[in-house]
C-alpha positions, 0 to 999 in steps of 0.5 A, a space after each residue: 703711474 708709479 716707477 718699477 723698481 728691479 732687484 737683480 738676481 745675485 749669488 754670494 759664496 759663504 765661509 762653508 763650501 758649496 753654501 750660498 746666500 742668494 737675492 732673487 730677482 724682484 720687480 716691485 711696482 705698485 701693487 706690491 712685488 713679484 720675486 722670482 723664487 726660481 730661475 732655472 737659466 739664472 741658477 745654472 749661469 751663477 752656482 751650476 745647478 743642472 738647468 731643469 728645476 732639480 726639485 722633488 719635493 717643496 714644502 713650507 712652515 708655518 712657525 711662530 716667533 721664537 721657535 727653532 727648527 734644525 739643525 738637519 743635514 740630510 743628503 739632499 740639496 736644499 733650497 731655503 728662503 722665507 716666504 713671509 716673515 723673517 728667520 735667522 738661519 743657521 748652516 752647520 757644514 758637517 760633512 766628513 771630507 770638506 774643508 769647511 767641516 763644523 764651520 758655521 755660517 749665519 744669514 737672516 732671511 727675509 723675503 727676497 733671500 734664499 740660501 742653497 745648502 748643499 748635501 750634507 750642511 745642516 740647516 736651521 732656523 729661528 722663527 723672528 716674526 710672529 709667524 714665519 713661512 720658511 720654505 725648503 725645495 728639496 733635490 730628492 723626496 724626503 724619507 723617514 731615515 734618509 742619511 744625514 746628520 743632525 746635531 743640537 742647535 743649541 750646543 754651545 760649541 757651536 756658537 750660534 747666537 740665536 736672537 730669541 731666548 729659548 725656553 727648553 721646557 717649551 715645544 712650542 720653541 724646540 721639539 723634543 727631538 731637537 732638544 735631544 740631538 748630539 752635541 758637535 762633538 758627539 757627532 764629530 767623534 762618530 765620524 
């Protein structure tokens, strides 16, 4: 019989407060692994989260390589992790009154990882594997013109280095909602 192996569950603050990259428990044995995508006692003990799941809505992507969603800070917490798959993450803090304000922080996603993104932080990624499931948990249902903010994920003011080219005339690698999103400055001048 094959040894089991256990990943303990473990929580890192960012650059950008309230933001956590997060390794979730895993056991693997011989038929593959089983992660643990939530723990309400574990995420109470380490970020303080309230300890009854505080997700009202979960939702999964279906994205091919290349491709990038985001950059999207609605007013709601968010659990993000990759079901299957790899992404490159992306976390722009565009809240008004933190400190950590247009800072970026960037994490790849794999099974095993998550990211908490906290009101207010866009999140977005970049499909690395020929299909990527990317899977938000959202803290409140998500409604057409919910507050938030959302910026360009290709503004270079941003740095973010994307890994995969991204060809502008192609959907199929940005929306043209997200292609014609402000820039961080735009969206810094408005407050």
């Amino acid at each position: 019989m094959s040894a089991v192996g256990v990943t303990p569950f473990e929580a890192s603050p960012t650059e950008v407060e309230g933001l956590w990259t997060i390794t979730v428990k895993t056991v693997a044995e011989p038929r593959g692994a089983v992660r643990e995508l939530y723990r309400a006692g574990a995420y109470a003990e380490a970020l303080g989260l309230p300890p009854s799941p505080p997700w009202a809505q979960v939702n999964v992507t279906e994205t091919r390589r290349g491709a990038i969603r985001g950059l999207h800070g609605e007013d709601m917490t968010k659990l993000v992790a990759v079901a299957s798959g790899e992404a490159f993450g992306a976390y722009l803090d565009a809240r008004r009154d933190s400190p950590t304000r247009g800072r970026v922080v960037t994490a790849v996603l794999r099974p095993g990882t998550q990211v908490l993104v906290p009101p207010g932080v866009c999140n977005g990624f970049q499909a690395l594997a020929e299909s990527t499931q990317y899977l938000y948990c959202f803290d409140r249902e998500w409604e057409p013109g919910m507050p938030g903010v959302a910026v360009d994920p290709l503004d270079p003011e941003l740095g973010i280095p994307w890994p995969l080219p991204v060809d502008l005339a192609d959907e199929a690698q940005l929306s043209a909602k997200d292609a014609s999103l402000p820039s961080w400055a735009e969206v810094s001048a408005t407050g």
